[in-house]
MIFISE-956183 format. One record per residue (C-alpha): residue number from 1; z, x, y; residue in one letter. Coordinates in Angstrom, 3 decimals. Each point is the difference from the previous one (the first is absolute). Layout:
ATOM  num         Z         X         Y  residuo
ATOM  NUM         Z         X         Y        a
...
This chain:
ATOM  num         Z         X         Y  residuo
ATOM    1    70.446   -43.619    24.459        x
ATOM    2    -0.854    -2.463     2.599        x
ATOM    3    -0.831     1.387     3.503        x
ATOM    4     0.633    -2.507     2.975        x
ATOM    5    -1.136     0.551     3.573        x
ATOM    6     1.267    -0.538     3.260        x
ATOM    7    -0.421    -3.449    -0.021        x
ATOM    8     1.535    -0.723    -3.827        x
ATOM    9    -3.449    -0.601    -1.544        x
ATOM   10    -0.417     1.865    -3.265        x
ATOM   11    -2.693     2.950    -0.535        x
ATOM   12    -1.501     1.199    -3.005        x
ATOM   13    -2.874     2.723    -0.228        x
ATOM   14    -2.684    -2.036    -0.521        x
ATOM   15     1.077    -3.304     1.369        x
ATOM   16    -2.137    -1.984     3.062        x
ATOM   17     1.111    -1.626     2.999        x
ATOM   18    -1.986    -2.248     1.956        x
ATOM   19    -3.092     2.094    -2.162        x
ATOM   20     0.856     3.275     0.879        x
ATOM   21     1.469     2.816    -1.653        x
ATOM   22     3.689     1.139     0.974        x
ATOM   23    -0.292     3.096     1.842        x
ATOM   24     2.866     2.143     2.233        x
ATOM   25    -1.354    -2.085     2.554        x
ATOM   26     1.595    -2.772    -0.599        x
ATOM   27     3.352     1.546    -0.215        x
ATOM   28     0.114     2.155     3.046        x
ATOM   29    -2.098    -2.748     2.249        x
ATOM   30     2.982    -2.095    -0.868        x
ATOM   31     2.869     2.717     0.641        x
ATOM   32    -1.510     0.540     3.651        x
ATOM   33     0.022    -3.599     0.798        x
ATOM   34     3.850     0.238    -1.085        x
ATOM   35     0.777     3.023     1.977        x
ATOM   36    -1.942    -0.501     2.925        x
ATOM   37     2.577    -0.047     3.247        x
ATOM   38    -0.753    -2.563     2.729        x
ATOM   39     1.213    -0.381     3.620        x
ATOM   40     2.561    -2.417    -0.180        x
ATOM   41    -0.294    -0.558     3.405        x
ATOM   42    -2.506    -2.921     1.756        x
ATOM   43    -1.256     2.249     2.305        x
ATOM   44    -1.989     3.165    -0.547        x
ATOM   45     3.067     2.527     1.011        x
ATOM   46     3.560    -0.593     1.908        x
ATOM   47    -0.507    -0.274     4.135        x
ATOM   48    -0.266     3.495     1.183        x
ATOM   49     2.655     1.179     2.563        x
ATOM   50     0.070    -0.722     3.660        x
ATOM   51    -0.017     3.820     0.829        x
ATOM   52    -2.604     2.271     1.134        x
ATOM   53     0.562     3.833    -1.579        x
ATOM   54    -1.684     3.405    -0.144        x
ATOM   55     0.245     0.601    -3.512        x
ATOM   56    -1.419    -2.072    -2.485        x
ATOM   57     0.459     1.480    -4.033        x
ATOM   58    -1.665    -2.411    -3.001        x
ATOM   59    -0.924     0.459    -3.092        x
ATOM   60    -2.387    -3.577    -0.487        x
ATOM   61     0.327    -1.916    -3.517        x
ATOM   62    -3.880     1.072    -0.724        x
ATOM   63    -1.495    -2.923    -2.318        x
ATOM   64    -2.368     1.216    -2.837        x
ATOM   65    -1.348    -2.748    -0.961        x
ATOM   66     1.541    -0.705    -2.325        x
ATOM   67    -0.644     2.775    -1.909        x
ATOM   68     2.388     1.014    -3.005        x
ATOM   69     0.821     3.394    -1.502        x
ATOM   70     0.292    -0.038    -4.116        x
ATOM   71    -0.056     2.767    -2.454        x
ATOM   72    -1.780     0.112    -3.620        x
ATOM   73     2.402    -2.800    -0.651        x
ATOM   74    -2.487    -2.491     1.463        x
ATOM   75    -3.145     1.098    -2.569        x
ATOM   76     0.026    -2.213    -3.503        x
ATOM   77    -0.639     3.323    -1.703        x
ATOM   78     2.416     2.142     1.214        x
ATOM   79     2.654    -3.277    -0.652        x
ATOM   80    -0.940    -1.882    -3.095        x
ATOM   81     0.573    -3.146    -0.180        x
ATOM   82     2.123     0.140     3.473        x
ATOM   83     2.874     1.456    -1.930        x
ATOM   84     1.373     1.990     3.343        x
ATOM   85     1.231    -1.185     2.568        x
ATOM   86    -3.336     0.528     2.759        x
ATOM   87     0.686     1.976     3.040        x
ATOM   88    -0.896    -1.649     3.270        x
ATOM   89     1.098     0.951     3.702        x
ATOM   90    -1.572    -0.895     3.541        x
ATOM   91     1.703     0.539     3.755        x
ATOM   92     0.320    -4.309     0.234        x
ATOM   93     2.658     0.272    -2.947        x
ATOM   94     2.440     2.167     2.527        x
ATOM   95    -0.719    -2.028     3.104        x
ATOM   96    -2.583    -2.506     1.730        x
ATOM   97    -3.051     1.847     0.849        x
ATOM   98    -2.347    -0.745     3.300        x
ATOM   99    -3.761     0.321     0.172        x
ATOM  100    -1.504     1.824     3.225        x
ATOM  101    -0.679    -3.343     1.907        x
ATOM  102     3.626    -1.119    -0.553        x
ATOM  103     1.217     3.073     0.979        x
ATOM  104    -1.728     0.068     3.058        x
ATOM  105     1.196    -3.544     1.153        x
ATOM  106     3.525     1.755     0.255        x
ATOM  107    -0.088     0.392     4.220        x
ATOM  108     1.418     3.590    -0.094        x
ATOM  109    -1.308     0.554     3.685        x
ATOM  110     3.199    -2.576     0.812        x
ATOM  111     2.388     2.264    -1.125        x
ATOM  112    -1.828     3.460     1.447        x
ATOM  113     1.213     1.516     3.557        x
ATOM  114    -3.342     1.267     2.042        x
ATOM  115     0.790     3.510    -0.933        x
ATOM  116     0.436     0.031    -4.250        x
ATOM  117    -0.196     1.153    -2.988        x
ATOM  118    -0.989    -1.697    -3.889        x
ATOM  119     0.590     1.885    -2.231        x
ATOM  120    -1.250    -1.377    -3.318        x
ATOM  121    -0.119     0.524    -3.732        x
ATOM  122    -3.221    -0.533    -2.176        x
ATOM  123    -0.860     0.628    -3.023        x
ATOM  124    -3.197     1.961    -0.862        x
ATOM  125    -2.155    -3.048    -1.098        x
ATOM  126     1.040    -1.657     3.262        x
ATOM  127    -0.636     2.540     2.678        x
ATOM  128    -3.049    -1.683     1.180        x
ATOM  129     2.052    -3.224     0.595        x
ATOM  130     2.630     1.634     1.356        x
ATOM  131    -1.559     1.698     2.986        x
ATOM  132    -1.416    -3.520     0.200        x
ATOM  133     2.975    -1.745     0.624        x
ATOM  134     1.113     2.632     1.881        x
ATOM  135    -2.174    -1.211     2.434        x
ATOM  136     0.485    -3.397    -0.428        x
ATOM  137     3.299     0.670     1.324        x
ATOM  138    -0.678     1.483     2.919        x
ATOM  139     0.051     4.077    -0.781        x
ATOM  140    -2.717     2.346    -0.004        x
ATOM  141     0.233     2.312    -3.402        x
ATOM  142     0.999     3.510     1.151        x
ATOM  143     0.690     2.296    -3.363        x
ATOM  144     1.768     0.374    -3.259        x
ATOM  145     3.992    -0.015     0.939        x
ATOM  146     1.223     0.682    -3.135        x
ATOM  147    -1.245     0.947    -4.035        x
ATOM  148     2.218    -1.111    -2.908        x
ATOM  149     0.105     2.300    -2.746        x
ATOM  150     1.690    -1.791    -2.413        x
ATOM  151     0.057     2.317    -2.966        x
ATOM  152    -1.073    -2.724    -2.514        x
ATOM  153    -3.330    -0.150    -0.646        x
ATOM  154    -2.491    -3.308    -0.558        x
ATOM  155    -3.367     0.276    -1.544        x
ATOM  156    -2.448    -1.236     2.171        x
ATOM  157    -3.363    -0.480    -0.701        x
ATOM  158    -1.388     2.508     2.071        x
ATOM  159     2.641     2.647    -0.034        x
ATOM  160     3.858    -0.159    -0.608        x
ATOM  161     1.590    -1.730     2.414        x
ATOM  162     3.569     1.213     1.034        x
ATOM  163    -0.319    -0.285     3.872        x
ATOM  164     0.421    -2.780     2.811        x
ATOM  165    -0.428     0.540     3.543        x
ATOM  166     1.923    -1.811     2.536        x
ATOM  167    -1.988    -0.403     3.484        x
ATOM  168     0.388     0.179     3.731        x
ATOM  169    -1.469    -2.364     2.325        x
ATOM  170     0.251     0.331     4.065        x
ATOM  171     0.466    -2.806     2.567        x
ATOM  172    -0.182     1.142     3.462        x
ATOM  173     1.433     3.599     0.089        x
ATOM  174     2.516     1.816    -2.477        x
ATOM  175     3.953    -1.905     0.821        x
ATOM  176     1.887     2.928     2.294        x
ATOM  177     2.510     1.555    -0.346        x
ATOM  178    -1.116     2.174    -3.221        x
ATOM  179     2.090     0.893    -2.173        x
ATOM  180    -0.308     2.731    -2.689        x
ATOM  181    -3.249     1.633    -0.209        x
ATOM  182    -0.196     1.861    -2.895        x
ATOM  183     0.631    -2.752    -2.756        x
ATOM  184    -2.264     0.661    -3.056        x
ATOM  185    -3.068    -1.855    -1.521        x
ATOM  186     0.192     0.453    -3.511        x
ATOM  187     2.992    -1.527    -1.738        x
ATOM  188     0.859     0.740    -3.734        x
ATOM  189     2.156    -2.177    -1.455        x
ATOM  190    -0.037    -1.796    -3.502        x
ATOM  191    -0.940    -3.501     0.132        x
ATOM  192     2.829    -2.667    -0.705        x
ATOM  193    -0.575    -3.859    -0.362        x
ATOM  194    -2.684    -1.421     0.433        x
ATOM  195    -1.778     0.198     3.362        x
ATOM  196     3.336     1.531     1.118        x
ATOM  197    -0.802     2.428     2.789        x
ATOM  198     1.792     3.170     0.397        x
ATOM  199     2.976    -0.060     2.743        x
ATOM  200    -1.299     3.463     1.704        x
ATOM  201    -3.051    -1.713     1.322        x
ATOM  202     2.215    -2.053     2.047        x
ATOM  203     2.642     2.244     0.916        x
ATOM  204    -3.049     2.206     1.146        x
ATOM  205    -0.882    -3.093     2.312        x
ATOM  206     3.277     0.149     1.249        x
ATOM  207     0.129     3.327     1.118        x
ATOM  208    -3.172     0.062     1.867        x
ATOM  209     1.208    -2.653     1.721        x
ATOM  210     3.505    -0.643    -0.095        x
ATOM  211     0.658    -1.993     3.382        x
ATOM  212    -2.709    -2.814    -0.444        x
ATOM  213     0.209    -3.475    -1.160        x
ATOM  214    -1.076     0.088    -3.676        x
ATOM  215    -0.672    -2.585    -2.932        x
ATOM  216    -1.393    -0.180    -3.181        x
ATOM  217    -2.105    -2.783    -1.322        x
ATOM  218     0.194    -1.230    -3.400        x
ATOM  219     3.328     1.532    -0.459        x
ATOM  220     2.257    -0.003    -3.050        x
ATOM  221     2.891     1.452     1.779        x
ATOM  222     1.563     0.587     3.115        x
ATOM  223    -0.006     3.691     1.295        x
ATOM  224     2.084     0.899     2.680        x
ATOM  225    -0.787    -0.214     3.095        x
ATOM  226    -3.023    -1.977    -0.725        x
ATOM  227    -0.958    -4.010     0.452        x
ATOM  228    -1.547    -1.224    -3.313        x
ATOM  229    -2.299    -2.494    -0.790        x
ATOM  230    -1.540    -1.890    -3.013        x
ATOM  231     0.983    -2.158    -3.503        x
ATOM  232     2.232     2.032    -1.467        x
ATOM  233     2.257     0.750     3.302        x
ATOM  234     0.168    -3.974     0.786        x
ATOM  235     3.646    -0.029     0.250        x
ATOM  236     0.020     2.978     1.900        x
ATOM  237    -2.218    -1.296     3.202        x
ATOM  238     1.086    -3.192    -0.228        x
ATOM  239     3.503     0.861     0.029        x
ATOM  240    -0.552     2.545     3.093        x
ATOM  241    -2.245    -2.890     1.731        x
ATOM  242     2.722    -2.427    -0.382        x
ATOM  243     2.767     2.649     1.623        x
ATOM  244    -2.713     0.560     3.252        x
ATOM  245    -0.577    -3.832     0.041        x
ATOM  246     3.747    -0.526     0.338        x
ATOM  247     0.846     2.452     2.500        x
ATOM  248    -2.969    -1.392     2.074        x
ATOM  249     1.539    -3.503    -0.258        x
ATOM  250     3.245     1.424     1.195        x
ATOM  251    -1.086     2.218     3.132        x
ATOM  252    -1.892    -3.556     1.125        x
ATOM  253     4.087    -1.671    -0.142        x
């Protein structure tokens, strides 16, 4: 039986290409340059809203460098002769990731009132970086706002990993009037697509501060009662930006 790759080209066990044995390699190098997602856009992100608020919730597309997760599949003697399909995932297949520096180029401090709040997903490899941009933004790193339990673990190679912490970040002093006071840290909830956060953190948000202005960055949905921002909610702020530009063009009539 004749096993083709990606790109068509036949490979046998023992054959050479260009001198050099066929390995997994060559399979899954090709499969991530396939499935790699790319800002379609020719700038680095969509303009950001011409809105200051007190509330800021994101959860950053975190870029590994392009770093790929595969199983046994991707070892030539667990998967003779490349018989299996071979196993290969990595964040940049689910959406365009950003590294630190582009991250920080977003100008957050545009969008944040004098009094405010960030509060800020990361994932354990990327808590250095993400008290980094933190500041880059404008906010001064304060504490751990939240913990996500999310019942599923992920074997890490230092011990398994089942937890991811969302941060809070201060600008000028805490947005008044509070809300609820009691809301809780820890939040167990089974994990659901990928980089999918769970709803309670938000709603948790909300209730410690339900009267200010609130919007979260790199959005896949709109929430109620929240502005939205990001590639996947395109539609979404361009529509509302094209309602305020309208009404703005009337009231000058």
């Amino acid at each position: 039986m004749e096993l083709i790759d990606l790109f068509g080209n036949i490979i046998t066990p023992k054959s050479k290409i260009n001198g050099k044995v066929v390995s997994g390699y060559r399979i899954y190098d090709a499969e991530q340059k396939r499935r790699t997602i790319r800002n379609d856009l020719p700038c680095l992100y969509p303009d950001l809203p011409e809105k200051k608020y007190e509330i800021i919730y994101c959860d950053p597309p975190w870029d590994y460098g392009g770093k790929m997760q595969f199983d046994k599949s991707g070892k030539k003697d667990e998967n003779i002769n490349w018989e299996k399909n071979i196993f290969i995932s990595a964040a940049n297949f689910k959406y365009p990731t950003l590294k630190i520096g582009e991250l920080m180029r977003i100008p957050i401090r545009e969008i944040s009132n004098d009094d405010c709040l960030l509060f800020m997903w990361v994932t354990n490899p990327h808590l250095a970086q993400g008290i980094e941009l933190g500041k880059a933004w404008g906010f001064d790193y304060r504490t751990v706002a939240f913990v996500w339990d999310k019942m599923n673990h992920n074997p890490g190679q230092y011990t398994v990993s089942y937890c991811e912490l969302c941060l809070v970040f201060k600008r000028g002093r805490i947005p008044r009037p509070r809300g609820e006071r009691n809301i809780k840290q820890l939040i167990r909830v089974p994990r659901g697509e990928h980089s999918e956060k769970p709803i309670e953190v938000l709603k948790g948000i909300e209730k410690m501060f339900p009267t200010q202005n609130k919007i979260e960055l790199f959005a896949r949905h709109k929430p109620e009662g929240w502005d939205v921002w990001g590639l996947d909610v395109r539609e979404e702020f361009e529509e509302k930006s094209n309602i305020t530009n309208a009404i703005a063009a009337l009231s000058s009539l």
